[in-house]
N, C-alpha and C positions, 0 to 999 in steps of 0.2 A: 321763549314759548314754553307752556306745562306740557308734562308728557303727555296728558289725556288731551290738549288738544292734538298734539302732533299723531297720536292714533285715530283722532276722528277724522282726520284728513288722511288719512292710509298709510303712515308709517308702523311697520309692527313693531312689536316690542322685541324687547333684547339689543343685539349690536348695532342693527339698524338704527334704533330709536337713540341710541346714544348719539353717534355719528349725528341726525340729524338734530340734536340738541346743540351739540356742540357747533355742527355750523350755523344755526340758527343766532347764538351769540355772535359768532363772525361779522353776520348779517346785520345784527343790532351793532354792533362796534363800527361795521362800515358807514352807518348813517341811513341804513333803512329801516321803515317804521314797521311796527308789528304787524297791520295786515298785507301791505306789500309783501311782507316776507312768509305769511299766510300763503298767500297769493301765488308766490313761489313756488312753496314746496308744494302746493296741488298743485301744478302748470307739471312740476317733475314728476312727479307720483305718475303723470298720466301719458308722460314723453320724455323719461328719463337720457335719451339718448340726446335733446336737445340741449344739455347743461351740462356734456360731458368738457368741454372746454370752460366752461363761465368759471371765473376767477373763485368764488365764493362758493358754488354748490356742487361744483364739479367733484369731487369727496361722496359726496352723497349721490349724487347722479350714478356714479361708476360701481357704487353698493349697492344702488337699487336696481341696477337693468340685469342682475342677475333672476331678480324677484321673478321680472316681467316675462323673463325668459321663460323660466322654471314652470310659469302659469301656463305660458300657451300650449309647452309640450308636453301637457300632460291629457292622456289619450294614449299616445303611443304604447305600444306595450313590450316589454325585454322579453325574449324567449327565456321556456323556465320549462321543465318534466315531470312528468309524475310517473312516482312511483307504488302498487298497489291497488288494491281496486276496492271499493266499495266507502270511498271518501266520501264524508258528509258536506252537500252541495255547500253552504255556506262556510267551510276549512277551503275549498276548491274558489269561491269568493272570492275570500280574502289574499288568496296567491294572483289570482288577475288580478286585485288591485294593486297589488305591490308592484308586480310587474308594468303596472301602468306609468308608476313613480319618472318623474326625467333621470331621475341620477341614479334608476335601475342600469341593470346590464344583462344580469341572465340568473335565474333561480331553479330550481328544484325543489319538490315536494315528496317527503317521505311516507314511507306506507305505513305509519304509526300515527300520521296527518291527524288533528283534530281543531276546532278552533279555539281560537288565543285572540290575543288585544292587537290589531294591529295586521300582524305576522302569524300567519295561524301556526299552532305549534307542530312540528316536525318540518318548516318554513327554510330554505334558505334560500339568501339573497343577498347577489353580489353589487354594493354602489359601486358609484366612483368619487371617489374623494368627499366623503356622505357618509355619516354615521346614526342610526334608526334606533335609539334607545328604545324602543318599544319592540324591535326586529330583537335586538339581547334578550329584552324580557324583562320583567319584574325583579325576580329571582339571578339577579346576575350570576355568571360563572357557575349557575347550578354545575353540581360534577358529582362523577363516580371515582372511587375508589377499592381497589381490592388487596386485598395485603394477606397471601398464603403464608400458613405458620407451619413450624416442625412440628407440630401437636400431630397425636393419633387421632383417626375419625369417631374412635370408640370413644372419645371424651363426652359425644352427645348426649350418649347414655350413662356411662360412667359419673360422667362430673358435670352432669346439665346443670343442677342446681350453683355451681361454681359459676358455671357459662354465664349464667343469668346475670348472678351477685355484680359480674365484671363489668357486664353490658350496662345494666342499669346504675351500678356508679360511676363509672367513667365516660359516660355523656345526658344530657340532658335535652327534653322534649316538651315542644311548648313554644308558640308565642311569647316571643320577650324574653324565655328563660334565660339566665343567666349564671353566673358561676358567683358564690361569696368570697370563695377564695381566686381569683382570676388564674388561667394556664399562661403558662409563657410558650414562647415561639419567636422567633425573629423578625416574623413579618410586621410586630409590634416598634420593630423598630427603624424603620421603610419611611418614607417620606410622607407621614400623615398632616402633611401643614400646606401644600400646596395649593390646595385651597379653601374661601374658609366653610366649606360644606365637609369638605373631608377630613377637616380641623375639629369639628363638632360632632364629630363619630367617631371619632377616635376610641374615649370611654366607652361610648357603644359597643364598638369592638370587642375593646379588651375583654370587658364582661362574659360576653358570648362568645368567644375563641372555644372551638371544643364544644358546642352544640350542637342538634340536631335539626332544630327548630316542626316545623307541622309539614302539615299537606303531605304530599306524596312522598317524602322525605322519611328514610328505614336505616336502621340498621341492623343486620343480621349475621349471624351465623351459618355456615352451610358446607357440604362437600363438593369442592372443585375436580371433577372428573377431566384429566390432561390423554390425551390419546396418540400425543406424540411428544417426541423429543426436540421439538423445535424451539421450544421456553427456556431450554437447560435444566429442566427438570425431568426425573424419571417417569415415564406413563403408569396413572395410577389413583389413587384417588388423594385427598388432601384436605383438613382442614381451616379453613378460609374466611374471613370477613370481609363483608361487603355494605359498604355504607353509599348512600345518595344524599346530600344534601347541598345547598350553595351559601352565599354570603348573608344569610340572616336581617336582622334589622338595617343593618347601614348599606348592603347592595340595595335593600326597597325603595329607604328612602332617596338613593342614589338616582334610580331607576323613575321615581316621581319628582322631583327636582327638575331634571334634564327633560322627562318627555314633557312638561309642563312648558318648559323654556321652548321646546324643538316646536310645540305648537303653536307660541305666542309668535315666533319666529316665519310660521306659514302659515297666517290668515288666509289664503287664495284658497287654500285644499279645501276641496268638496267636503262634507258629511264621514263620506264613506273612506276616504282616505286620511282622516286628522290624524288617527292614534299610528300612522308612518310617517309622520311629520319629520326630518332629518337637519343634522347640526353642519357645517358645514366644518370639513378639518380644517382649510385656510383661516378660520376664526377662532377666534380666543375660546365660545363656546365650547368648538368640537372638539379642543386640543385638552380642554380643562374635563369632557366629560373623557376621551379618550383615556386620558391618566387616572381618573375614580374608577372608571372598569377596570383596567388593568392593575388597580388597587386593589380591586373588590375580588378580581383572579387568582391574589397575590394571598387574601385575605381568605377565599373559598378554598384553597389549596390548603391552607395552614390548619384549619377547621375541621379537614380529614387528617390531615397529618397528627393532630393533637391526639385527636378520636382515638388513631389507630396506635399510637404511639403507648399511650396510658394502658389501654386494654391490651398491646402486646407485652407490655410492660408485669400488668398484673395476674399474667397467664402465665408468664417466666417462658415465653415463646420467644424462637428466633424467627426473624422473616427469610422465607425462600424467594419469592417473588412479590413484588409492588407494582401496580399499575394504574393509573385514575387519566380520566379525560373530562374537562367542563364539556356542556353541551348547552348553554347559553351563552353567546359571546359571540364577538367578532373578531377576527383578524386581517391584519394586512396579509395578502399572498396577491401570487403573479398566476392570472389565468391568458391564456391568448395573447401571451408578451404584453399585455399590462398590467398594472399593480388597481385590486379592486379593495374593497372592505368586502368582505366576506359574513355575512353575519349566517349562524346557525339556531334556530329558536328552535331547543329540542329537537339538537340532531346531533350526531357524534362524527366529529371528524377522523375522515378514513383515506387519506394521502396510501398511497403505495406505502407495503410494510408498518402505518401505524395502527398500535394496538388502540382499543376500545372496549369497554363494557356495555353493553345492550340487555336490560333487565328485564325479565317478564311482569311476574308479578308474586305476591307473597305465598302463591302456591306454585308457579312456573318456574322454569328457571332464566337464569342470566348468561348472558354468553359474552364469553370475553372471545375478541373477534379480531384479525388484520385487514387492514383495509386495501383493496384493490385499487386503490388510485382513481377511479372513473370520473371520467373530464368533465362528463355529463351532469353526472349529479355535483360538481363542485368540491369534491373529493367529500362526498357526505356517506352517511347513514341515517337510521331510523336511531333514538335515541331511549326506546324503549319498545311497549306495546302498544300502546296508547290507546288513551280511553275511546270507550264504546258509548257512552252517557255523562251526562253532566250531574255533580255531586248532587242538588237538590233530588235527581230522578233516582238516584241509587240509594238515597234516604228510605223513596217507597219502594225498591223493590226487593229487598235483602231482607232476609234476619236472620240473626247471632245462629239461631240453632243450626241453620243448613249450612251454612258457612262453617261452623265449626266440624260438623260431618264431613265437608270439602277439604278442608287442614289434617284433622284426622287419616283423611286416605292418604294424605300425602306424606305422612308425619310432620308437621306442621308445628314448632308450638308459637303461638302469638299470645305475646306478651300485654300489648297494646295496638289500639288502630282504632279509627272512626270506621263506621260502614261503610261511609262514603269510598275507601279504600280496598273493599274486598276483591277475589279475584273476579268475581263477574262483573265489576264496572270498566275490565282490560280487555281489550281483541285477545286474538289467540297468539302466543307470541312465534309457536312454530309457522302459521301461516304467514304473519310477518318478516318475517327470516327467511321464510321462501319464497319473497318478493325483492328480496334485496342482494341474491347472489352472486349477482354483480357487481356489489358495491365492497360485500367483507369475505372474507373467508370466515368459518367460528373452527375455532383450535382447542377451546373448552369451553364446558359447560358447568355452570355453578349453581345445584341446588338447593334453595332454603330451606334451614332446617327449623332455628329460633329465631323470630321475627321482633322488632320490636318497632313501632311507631308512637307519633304522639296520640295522645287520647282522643275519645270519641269529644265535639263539643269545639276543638280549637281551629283558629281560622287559617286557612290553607296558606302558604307561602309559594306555593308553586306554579 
């Protein structure tokens, strides 16, 4: 039989639809005729449990009553928390419907909450053995990084024009930008053949290793105010770079490949639940999208690494401390003595003792934070400030002139950015911070001083 009939008879696509290809030839090699075996596979679609011994379809019977399963229990809903107050009702949505999910278990909503595809962002949520490429994100392994130098703070004013020269050549901003001369890193040399999607990014990669790419995505300069001795460094002030960005072109396209597949995969999901559409880990799917994330981690890591590497390089800086957390992603961890997928959409994981970055915005600051282990939120955070309005609305409500009066008080200098990005499209991020005191501790605080983003005009990655 052709695949488009075996889908108009309720097979989905993806592993299912293979499986019943391939016993469909079975079935034609045994001596039954094409609609008998028609015939069949609707009879199973609709009573999978009656074919679980039949010689010939019982393969497919045992694939499919997971389906049936998954359909009915969905309603239920996994307990989940919020955290913060003044959530906009449809961000507060889309966490009931996740939790609605069968192969939920228990989620959390951070006070930076806003909505996203799927997973509304500052979103976590723990499956079980289920993985929610649209729960990661688009922007896979998005991550921060900080990397404190032995530089004087006085170099702001001293040597800004230097600052600048650094920042603006040793990375690049922009959709698609790329490098002519490619960076190296090792991560280039990692297992890019596993599959062949991650085969065909490769190039991809290499090009943009060392970029910035758009959207919310910054690098800046600034002074790291430390107030204790806890870091190993002296209390004091320091200057510091701080970059945000994730895996560029080939996390996206990663990110659309798989949720594409995760949906074809659960035809039954309502409307309101498709874009949580989930791969299973027991399937060749979930294992193959498992390993491109954890590529794409591997690959967002390296990205700041290069960033910071180059620009400490042509500062003749040493580094005193290094610290970066993704905040799109999933991990395996053990909550309640079992092992869940954990996925974070815009959130920073905050296990007891680990460190994180929590940014404000390009007039606020950043705080680099320990996390208090809290069972509740799933050892999370808030992974920023997060927006107040959506990019189109910030188009009309801002202009350059007041905004720059805004930077000015702060001393400010911005290099580049869309409006879309100013400080008034962010919550307040001290009011944030004072929603989540139980989630981190903040050990320092990181001032922007030279801001740089991609241009006004390019299409957000985040």
């Amino acid at each position: 039989m052709k695949a488009r009939e075996l889908i108009n008879i309720g097979i989905p696509k993806g592993d299912l639809l293979k499986i019943a290809q391939k016993v469909a030839v079975i079935a034609a090699q045994s001596g039954l005729g094409k609609t008998e075996i028609r015939n069949e596979i609707i009879e199973l679609v609709n009573k999978p449990e009656d074919y679980r011994k039949d010689p010939i379809f019982k393969e497919l019977a045992e694939a499919f009553i997971p389906k049936k399963q998954e359909f009915l229990k969905i309603g239920e809903s996994a307990p989940w928390k919020l955290w913060g107050e003044d959530i906009e009702p449809e961000a507060l949505k889309q966490m009931e419907n996740a939790a609605r999910l069968p192969v939920a278990r228990a989620g959390a909503l951070m006070p930076d909450a806003h909505v996203g595809y799927g997973l509304p962002i500052g979103g976590v949520l723990a499956t079980e053995n289920a993985v929610i490429p649209y729960a990661v994100g688009v922007d896979i392994a998005c991550r921060m990084k900080l990397t404190v130098m032995d530089l004087p703070t006085e170099l702001l004013k001293t040597h800004k024009k230097h600052l600048i020269n650094v920042l603006e050549t040793e990375t690049k901003f922009g959709t698609g930008e790329t490098w002519r001369n490619p960076r190296d890193h090792d991560v280039m040399s990692l297992d890019w053949g596993a599959s062949s999607l991650t085969r065909q990014l490769k190039a991809k990669a290499q090009g943009q290793l060392g970029t910035s790419g758009s959207g919310n995505h910054f690098v800046e300069y600034g002074i790291l105010k430390i107030n204790s001795d806890d870091l190993g460094l002296k209390v004091g002030e320091y200057l510091a770079l701080l970059s945000h960005s994730g895996s560029r072109g080939p996390g996206a396209m990663i990110a659309a490949h798989f949720s594409k597949l995760a949906k074809d995969f659960h035809p039954e999901l309502p409307p309101e639940l498709k874009n949580l559409a989930w791969l299973d880990m027991n399937r060749q799917s979930g294992a193959e999208y498992w390993y491109a994330m954890n590529l794409m981690g591997e690959f967002a890591a390296a990205n700041h690494a290069v960033i910071h590497r180059e620009m400490v390089r042509s500062l003749g800086a040493k580094v005193l401390l290094d610290v970066e957390n993704h905040h799109n992603f999933a991990w395996k961890e053990t909550h309640n003595g079992k092992e869940y997928i954990v996925h974070r959409k815009g959130a920073t994981p905050a296990g007891k003792g680990v460190l994180g970055i929590i940014p404000g915005s390009m007039a606020s600051p950043a705080f680099l934070v320990r996390g208090r282990g809290n069972a509740e939120s799933l050892n999370s955070a808030s992974h920023g400030a997060g927006r107040l309005m959506s990019r189109t609305k910030a188009k009309t409500m801002f202009t350059w002139s007041d905004v720059k009066k805004q930077l000015d008080e702060k001393g400010v200098t911005l290099l580049s950015a869309g409006i879309d990005e100013v400080p008034g499209v962010y919550k307040d991020i001290h009011k944030v911070m004072s929603y989540q005191q139980d989630l981190v501790d903040i050990i320092a605080q990181f001032d922007p001083k030279i801001v740089k983003m991609a241009p006004a005009g390019e299409k957000p990655e985040d």
